[in-house]
N, CA, C and O atoms as a GROMACS GRO file, in nm:
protein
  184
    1UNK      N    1  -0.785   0.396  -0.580
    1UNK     CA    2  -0.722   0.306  -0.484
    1UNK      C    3  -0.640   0.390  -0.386
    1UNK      O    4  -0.577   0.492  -0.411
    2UNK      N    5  -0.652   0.331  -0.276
    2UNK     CA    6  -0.593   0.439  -0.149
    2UNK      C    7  -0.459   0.375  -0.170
    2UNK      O    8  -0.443   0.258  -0.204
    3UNK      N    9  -0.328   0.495  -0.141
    3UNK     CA   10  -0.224   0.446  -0.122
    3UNK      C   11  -0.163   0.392   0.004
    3UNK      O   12  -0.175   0.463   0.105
    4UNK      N   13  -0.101   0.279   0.013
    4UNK     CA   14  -0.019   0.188   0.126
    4UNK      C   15   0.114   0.250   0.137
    4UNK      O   16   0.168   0.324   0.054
    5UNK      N   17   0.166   0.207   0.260
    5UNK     CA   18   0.275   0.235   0.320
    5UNK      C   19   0.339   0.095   0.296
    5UNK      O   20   0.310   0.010   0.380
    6UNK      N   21   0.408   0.065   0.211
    6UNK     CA   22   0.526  -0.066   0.195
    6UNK      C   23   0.640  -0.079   0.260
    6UNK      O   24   0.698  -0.187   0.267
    7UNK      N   25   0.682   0.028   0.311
    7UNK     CA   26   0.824   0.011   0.347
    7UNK      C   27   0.825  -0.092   0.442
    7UNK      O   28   0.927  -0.160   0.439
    8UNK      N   29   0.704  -0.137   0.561
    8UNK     CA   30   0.787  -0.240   0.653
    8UNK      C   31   0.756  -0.373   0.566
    8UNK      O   32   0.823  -0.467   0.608
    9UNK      N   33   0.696  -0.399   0.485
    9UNK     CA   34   0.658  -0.550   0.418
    9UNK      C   35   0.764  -0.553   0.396
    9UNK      O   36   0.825  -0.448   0.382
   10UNK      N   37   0.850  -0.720   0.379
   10UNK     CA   38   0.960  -0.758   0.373
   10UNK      C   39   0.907  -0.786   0.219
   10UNK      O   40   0.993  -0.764   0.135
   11UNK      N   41   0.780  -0.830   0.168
   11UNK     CA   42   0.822  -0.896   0.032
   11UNK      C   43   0.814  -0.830  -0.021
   11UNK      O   44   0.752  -0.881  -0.114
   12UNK      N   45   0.838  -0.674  -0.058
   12UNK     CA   46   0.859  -0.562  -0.148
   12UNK      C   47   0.959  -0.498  -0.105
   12UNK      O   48   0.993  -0.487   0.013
   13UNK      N   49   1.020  -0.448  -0.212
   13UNK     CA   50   1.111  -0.320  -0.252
   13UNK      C   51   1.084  -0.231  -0.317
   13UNK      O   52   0.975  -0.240  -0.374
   14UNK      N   53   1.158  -0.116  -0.337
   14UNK     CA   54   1.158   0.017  -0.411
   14UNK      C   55   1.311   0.022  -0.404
   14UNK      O   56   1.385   0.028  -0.306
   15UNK      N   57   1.344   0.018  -0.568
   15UNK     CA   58   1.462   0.010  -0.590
   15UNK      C   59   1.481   0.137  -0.704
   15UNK      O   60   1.444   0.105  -0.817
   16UNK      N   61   1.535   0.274  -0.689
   16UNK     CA   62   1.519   0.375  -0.768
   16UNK      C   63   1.603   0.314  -0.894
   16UNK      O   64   1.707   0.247  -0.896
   17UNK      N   65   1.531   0.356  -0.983
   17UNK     CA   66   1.590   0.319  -1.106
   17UNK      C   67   1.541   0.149  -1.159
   17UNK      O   68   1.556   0.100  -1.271
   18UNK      N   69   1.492   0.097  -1.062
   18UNK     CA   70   1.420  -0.064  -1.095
   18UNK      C   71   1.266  -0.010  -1.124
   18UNK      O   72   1.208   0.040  -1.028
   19UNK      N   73   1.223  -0.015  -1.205
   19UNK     CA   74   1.069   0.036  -1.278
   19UNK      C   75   1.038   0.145  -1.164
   19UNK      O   76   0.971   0.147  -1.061
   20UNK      N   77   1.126   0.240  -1.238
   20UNK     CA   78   1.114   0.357  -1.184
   20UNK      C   79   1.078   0.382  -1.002
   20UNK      O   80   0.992   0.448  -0.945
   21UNK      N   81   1.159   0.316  -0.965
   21UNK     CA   82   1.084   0.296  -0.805
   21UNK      C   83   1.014   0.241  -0.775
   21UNK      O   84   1.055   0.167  -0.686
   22UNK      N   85   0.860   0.219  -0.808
   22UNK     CA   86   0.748   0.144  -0.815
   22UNK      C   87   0.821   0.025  -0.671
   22UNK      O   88   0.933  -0.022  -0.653
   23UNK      N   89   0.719   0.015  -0.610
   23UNK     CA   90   0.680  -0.092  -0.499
   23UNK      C   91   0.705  -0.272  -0.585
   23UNK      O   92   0.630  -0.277  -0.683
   24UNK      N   93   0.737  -0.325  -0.578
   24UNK     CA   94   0.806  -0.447  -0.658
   24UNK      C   95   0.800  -0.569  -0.559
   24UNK      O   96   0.849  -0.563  -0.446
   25UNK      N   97   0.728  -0.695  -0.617
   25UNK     CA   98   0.740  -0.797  -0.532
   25UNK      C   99   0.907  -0.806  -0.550
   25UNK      O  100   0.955  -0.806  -0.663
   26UNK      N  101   0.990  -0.814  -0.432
   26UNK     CA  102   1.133  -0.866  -0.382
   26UNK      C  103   1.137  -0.950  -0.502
   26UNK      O  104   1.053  -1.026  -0.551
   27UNK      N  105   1.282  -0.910  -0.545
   27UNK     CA  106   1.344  -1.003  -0.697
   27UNK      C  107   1.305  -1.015  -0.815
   27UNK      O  108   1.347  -1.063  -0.920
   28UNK      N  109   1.206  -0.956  -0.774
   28UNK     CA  110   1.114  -0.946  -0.969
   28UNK      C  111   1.121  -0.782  -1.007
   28UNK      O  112   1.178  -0.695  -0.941
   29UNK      N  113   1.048  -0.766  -1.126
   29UNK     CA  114   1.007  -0.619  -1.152
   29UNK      C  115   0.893  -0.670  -1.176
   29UNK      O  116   0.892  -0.736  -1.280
   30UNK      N  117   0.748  -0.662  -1.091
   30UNK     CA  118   0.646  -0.699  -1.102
   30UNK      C  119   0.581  -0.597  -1.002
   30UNK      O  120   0.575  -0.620  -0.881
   31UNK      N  121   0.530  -0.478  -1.066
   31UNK     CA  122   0.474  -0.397  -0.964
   31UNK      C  123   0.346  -0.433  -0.877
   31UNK      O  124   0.240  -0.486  -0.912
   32UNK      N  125   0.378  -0.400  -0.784
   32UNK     CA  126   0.284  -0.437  -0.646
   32UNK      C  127   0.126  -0.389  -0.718
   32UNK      O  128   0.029  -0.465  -0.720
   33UNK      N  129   0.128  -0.246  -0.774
   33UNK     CA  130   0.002  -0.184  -0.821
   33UNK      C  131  -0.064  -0.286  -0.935
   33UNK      O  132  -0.186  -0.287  -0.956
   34UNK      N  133   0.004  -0.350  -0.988
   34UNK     CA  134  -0.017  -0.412  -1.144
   34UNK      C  135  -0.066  -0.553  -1.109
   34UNK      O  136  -0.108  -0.630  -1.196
   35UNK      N  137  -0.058  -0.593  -0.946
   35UNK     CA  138  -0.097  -0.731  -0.935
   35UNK      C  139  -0.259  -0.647  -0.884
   35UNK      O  140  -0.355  -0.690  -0.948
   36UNK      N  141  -0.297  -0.524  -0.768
   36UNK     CA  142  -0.426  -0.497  -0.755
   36UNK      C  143  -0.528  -0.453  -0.862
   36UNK      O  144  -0.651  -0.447  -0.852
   37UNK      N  145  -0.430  -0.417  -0.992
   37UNK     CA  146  -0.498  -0.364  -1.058
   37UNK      C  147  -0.574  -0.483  -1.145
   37UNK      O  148  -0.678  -0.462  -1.207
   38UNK      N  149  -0.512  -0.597  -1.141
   38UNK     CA  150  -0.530  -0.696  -1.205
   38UNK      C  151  -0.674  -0.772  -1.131
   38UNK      O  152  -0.783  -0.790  -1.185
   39UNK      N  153  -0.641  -0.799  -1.020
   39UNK     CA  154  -0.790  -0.821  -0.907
   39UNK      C  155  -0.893  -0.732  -0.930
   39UNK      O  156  -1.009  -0.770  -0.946
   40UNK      N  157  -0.854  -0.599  -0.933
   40UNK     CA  158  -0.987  -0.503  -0.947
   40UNK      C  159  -1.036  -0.554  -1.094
   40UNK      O  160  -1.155  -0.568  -1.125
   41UNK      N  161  -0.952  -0.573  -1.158
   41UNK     CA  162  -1.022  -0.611  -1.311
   41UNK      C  163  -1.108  -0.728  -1.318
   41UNK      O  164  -1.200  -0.754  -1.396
   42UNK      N  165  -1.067  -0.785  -1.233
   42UNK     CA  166  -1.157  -0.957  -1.226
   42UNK      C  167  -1.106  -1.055  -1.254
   42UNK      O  168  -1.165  -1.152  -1.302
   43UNK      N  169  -0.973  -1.048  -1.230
   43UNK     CA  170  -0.822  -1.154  -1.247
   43UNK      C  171  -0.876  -1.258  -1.082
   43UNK      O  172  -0.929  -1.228  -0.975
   44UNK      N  173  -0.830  -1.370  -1.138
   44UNK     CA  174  -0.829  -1.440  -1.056
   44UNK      C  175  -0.722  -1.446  -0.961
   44UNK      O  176  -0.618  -1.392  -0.998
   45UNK      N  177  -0.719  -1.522  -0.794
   45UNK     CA  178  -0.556  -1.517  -0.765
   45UNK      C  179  -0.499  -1.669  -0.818
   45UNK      O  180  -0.385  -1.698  -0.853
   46UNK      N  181  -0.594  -1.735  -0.813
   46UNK     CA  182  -0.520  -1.885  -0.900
   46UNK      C  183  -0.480  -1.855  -1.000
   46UNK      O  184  -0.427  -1.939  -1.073
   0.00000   0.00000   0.00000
């Protein structure tokens, strides 16, 4: 997977020390990578 540039998306953060930095939907600890990785697997978005 090619890496993205997040910093201008408003609905992510990188909060050092919040799962280790990791790209994070805003207010959760739900890494940004862990929702594509989930699609590449054959996760639905419903």
């Amino acid at each position: 997977m090619a890496s993205l540039d997040w910093s201008q998306c408003p609905a992510v953060e990188s909060v050092p020390g919040k799962v280790s930095g990791a790209w994070v939907l805003k207010g959760t600890r739900m890494p940004v990578s862990a929702i594509f990785e989930n699609l590449e697997a054959g996760a639905s978005i419903d």
